[in-house]
MMTF fields as JSON, N, C-alpha, C and O atoms, coordinates in Angstrom:
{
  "mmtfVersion": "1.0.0",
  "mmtfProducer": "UNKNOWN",
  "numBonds": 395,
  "numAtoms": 396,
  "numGroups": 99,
  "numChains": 1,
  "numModels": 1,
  "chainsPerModel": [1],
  "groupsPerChain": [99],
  "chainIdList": ["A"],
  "bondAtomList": [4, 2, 8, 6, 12, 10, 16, 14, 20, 18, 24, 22, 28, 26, 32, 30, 36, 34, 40, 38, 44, 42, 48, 46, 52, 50, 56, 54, 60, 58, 64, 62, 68, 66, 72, 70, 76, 74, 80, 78, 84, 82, 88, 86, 92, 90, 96, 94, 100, 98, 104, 102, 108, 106, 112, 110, 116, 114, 120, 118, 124, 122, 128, 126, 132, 130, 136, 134, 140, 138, 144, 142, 148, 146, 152, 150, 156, 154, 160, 158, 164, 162, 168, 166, 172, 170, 176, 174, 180, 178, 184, 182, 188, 186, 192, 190, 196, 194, 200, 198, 204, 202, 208, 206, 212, 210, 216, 214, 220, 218, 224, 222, 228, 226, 232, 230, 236, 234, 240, 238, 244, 242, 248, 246, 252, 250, 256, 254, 260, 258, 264, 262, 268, 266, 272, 270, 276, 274, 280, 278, 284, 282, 288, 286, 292, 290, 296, 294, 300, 298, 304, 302, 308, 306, 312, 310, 316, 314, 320, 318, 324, 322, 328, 326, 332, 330, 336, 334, 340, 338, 344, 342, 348, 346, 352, 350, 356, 354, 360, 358, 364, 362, 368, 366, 372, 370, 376, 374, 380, 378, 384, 382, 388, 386, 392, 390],
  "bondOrderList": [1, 1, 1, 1, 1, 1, 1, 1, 1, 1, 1, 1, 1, 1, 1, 1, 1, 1, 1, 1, 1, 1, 1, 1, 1, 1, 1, 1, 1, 1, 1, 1, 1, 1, 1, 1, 1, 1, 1, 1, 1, 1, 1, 1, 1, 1, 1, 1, 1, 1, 1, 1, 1, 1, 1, 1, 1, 1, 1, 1, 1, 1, 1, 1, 1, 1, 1, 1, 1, 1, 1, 1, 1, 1, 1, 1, 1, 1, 1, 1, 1, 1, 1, 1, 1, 1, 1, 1, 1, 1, 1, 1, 1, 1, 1, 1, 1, 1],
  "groupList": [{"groupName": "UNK", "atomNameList": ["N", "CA", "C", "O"], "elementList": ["N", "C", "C", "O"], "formalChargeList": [0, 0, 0, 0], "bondAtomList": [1, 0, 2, 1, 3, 2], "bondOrderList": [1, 1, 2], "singleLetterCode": "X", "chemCompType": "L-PEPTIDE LINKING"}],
  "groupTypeList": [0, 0, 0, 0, 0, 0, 0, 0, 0, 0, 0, 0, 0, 0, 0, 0, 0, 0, 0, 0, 0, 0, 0, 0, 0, 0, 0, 0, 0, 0, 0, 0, 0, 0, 0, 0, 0, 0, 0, 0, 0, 0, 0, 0, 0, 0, 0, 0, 0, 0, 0, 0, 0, 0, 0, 0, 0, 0, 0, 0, 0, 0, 0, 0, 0, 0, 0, 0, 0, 0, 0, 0, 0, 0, 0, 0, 0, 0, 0, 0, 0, 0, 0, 0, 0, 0, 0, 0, 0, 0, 0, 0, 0, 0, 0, 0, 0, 0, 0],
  "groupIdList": [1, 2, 3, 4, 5, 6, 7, 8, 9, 10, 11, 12, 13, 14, 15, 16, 17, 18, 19, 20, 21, 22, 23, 24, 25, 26, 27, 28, 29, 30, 31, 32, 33, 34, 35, 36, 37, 38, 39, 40, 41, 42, 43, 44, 45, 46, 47, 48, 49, 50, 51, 52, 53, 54, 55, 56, 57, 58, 59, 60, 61, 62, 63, 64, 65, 66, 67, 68, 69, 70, 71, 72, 73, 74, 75, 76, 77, 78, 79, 80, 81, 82, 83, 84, 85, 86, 87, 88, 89, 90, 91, 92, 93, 94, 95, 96, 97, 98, 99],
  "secStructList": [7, 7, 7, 2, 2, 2, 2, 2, 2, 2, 2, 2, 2, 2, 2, 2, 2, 2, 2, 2, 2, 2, 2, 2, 2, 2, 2, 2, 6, 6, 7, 7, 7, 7, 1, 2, 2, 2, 2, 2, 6, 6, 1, 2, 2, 2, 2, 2, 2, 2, 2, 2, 2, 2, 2, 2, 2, 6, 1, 1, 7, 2, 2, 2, 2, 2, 2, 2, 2, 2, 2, 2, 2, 2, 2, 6, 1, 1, 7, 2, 2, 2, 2, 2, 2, 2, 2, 2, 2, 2, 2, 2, 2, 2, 2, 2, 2, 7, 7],
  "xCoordList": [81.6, 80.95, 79.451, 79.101, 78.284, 77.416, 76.57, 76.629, 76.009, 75.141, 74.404, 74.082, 74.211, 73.376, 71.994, 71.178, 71.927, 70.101, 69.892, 68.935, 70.709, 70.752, 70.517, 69.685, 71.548, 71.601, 70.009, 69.635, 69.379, 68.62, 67.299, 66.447, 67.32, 66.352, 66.451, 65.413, 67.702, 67.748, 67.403, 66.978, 67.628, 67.218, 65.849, 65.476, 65.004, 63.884, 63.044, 61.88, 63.655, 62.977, 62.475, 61.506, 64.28, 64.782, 63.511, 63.039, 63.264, 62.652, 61.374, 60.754, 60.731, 59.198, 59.22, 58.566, 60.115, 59.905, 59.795, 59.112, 60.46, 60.707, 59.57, 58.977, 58.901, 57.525, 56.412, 55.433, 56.544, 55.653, 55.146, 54.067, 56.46, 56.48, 56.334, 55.928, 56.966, 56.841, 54.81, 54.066, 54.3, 53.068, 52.373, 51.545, 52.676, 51.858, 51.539, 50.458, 52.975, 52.726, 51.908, 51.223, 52.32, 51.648, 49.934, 49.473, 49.024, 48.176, 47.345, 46.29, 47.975, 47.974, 47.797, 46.851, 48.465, 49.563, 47.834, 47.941, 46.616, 45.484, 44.603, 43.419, 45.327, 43.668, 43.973, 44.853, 43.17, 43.409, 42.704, 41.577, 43.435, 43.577, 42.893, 43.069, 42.409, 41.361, 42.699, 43.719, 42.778, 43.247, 43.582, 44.461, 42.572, 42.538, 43.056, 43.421, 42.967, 43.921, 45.79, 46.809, 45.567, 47.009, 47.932, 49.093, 46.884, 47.382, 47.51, 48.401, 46.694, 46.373, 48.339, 49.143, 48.346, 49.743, 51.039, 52.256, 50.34, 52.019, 52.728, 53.84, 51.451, 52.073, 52.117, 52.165, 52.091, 52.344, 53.69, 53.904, 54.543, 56.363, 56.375, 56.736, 55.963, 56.148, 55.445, 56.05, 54.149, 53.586, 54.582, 54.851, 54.836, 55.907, 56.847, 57.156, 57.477, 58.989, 58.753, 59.326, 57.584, 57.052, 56.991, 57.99, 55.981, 55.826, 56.907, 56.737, 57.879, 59.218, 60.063, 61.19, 59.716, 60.728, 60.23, 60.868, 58.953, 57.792, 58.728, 59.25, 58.315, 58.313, 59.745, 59.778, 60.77, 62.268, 61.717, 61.893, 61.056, 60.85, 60.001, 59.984, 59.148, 57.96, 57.931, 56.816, 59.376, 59.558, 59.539, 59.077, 60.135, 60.728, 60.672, 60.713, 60.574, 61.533, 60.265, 59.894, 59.531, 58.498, 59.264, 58.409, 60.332, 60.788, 60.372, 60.013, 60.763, 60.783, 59.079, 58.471, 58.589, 57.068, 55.728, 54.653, 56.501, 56.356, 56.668, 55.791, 58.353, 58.427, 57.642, 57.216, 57.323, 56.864, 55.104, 54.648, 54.146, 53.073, 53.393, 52.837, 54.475, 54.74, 55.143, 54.75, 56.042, 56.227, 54.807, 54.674, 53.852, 52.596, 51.69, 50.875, 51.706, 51.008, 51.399, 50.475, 53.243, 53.318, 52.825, 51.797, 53.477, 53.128, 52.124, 52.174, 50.613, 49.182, 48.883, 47.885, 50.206, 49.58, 50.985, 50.932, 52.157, 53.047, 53.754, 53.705, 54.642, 55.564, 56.608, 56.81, 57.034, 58.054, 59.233, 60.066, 59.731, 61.454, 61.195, 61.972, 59.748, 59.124, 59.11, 59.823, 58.542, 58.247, 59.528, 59.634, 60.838, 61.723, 62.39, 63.13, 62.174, 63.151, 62.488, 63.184, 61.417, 60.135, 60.696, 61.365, 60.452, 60.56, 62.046, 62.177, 63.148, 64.689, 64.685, 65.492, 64.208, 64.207, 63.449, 64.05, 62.14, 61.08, 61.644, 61.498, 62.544, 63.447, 64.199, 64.173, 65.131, 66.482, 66.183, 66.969, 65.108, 64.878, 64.224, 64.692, 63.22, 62.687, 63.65, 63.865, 64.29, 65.627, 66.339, 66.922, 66.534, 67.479, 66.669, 67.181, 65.312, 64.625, 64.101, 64.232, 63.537, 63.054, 64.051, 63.593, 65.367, 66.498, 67.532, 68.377],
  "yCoordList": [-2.51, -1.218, -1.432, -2.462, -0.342, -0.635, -0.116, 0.981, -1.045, -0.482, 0.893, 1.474, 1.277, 2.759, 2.027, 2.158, 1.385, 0.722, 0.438, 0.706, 0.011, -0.468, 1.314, 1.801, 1.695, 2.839, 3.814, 4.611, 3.853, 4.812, 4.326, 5.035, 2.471, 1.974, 1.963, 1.96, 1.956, 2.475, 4.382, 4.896, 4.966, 5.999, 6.256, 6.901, 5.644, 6.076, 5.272, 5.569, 4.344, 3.524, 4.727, 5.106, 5.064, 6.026, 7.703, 8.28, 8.051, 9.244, 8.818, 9.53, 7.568, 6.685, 7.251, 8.231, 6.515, 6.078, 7.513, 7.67, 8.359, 9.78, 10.405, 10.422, 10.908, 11.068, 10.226, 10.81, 9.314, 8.696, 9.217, 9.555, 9.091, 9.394, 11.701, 12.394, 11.949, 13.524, 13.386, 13.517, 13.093, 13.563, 12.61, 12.393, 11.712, 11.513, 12.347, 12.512, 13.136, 13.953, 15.698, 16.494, 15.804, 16.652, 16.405, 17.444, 15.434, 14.581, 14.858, 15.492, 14.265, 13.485, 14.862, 14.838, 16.251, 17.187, 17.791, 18.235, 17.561, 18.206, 17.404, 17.615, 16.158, 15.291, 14.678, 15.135, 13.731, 13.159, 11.535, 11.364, 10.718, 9.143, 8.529, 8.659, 8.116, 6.555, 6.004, 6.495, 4.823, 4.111, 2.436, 1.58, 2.713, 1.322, 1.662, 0.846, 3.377, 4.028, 4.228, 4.4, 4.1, 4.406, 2.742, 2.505, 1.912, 0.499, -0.016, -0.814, 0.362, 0.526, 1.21, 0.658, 1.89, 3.187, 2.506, 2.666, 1.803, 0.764, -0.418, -0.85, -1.022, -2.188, -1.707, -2.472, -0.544, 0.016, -0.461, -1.32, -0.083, -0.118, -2.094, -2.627, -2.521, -3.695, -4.534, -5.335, -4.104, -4.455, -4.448, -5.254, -2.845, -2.519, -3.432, -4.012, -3.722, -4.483, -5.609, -6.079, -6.399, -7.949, -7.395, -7.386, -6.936, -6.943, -6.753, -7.451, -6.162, -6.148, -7.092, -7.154, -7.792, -8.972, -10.544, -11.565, -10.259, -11.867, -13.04, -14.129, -11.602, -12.09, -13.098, -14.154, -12.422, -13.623, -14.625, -15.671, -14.782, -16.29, -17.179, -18.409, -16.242, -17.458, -17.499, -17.61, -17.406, -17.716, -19.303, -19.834, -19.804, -21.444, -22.086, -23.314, -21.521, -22.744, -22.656, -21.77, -24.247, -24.816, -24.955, -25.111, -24.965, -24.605, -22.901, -22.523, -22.476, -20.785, -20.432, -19.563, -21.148, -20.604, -21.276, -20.859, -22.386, -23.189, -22.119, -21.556, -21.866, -21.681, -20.413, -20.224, -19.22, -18.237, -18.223, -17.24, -19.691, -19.771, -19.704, -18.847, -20.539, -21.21, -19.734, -19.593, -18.648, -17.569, -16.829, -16.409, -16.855, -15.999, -16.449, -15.685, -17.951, -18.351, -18.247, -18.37, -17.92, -17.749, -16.586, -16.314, -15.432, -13.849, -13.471, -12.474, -14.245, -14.013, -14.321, -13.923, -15.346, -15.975, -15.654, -16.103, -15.04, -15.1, -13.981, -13.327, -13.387, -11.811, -12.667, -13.845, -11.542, -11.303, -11.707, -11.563, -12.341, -13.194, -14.384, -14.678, -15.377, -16.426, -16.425, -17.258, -15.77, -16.001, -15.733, -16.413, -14.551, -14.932, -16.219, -16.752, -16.846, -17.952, -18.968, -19.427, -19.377, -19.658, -19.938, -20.929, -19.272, -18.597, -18.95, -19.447, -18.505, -18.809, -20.797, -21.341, -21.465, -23.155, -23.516, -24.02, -23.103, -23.778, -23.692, -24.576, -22.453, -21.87, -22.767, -23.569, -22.91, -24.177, -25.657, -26.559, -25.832, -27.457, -27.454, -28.239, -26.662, -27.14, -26.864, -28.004, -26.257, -26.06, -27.109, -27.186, -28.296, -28.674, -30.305, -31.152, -30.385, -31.282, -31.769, -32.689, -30.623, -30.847, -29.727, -29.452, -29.096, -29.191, -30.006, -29.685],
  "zCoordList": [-145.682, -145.782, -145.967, -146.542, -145.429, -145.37, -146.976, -147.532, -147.287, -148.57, -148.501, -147.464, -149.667, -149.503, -149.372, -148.459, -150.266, -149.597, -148.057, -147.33, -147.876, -146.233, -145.353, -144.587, -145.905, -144.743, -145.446, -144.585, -146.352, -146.693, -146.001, -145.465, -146.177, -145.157, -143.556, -142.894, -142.947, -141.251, -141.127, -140.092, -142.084, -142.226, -141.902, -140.922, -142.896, -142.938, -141.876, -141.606, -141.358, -139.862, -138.681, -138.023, -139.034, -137.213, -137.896, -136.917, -138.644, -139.283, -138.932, -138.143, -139.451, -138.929, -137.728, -137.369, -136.998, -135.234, -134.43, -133.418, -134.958, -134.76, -135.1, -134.022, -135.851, -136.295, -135.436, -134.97, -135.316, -134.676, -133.104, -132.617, -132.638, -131.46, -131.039, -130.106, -132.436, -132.207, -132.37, -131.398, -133.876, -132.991, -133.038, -133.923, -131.831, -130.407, -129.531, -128.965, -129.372, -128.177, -128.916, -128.272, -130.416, -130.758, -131.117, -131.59, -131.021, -131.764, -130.292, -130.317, -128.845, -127.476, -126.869, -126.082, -126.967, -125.963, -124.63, -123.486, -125.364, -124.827, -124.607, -124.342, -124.746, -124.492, -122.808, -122.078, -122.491, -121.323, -121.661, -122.126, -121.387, -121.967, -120.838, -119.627, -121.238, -120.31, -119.89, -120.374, -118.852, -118.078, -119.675, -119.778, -120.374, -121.26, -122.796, -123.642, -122.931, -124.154, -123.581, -124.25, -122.031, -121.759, -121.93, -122.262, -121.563, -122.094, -123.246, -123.538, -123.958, -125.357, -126.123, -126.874, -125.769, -126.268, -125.345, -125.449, -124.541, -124.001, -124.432, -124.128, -125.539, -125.894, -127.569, -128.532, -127.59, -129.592, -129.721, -130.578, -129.076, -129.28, -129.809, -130.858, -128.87, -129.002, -130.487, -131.2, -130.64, -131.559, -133.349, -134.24, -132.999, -134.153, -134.124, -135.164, -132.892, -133.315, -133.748, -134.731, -132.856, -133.754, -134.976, -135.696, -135.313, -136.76, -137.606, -138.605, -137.658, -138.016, -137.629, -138.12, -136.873, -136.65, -137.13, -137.385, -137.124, -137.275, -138.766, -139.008, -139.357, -141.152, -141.49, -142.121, -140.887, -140.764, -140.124, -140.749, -139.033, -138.075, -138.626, -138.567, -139.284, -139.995, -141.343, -141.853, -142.427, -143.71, -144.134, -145.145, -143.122, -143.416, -142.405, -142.485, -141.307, -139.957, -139.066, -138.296, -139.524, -138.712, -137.376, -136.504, -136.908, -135.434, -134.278, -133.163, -135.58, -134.567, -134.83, -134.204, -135.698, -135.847, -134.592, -134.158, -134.419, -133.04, -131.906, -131.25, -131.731, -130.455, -130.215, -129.076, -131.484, -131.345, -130.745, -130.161, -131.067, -130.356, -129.421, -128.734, -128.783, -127.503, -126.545, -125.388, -127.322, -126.809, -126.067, -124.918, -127.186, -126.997, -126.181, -125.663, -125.915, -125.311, -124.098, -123.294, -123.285, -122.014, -122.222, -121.601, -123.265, -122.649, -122.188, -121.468, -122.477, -121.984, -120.526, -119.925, -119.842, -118.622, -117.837, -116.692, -118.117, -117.471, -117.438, -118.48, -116.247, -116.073, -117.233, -117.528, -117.602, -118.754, -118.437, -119.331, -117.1, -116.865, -117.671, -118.58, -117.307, -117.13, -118.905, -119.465, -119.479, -120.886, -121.724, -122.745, -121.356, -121.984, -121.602, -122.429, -120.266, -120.358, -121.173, -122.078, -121.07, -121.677, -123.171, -123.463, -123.755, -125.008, -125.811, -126.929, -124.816, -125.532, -125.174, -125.928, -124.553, -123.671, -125.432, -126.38, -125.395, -126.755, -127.805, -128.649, -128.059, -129.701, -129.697, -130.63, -128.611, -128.829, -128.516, -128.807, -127.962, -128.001, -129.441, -130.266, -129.789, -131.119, -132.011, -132.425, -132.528, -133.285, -133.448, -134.53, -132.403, -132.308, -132.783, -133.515, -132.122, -132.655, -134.363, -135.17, -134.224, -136.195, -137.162, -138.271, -136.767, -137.553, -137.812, -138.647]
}
């Protein structure tokens, strides 16, 4: 069964994400966005989920804190098939090396 802490914290995520996104479009509904604010507002989603995901990978494991440069450094120079394969190859060889 799931904890009440647990569920009061997926609660208040999905309520964040919900808000967030209601005003954008209430904040957004009259303006008109540059070409470099519309890029800007495409990589927000993503930013959030790293940041919510970073803090587990880089507690302890000089492996995943590796493969995660190694991640960032394709995402700057490479389409996104290339960097997840990229990315899952660096996690499990280094994992497997200095664990």
């Amino acid at each position: 069964m799931i904890h009440a802490s647990t569920l009061i914290a997926i609660l208040f995520i999905a309520l964040t994400t919900y808000l967030t996104r209601l005003l954008g479009y209430v904040l957004l509904k009259n303006k008109t966005l540059s070409a470099k604010h519309k890029r800007i507002l495409e990589v927000v989603p993503g930013c959030v989920l790293i940041s919510v995901i970073a803090p587990y990978f880089v507690k302890d494991n000089p492996a995943d804190l590796i493969a995660i440069v190694i991640t960032l450094l394709a995402a700057s120079r490479l389409p996104l098939l290339s960097t997840v394969v990229i990315s899952m190859l660096s996690a499990a060889l280094l994992r497997q090396i200095l664990i």
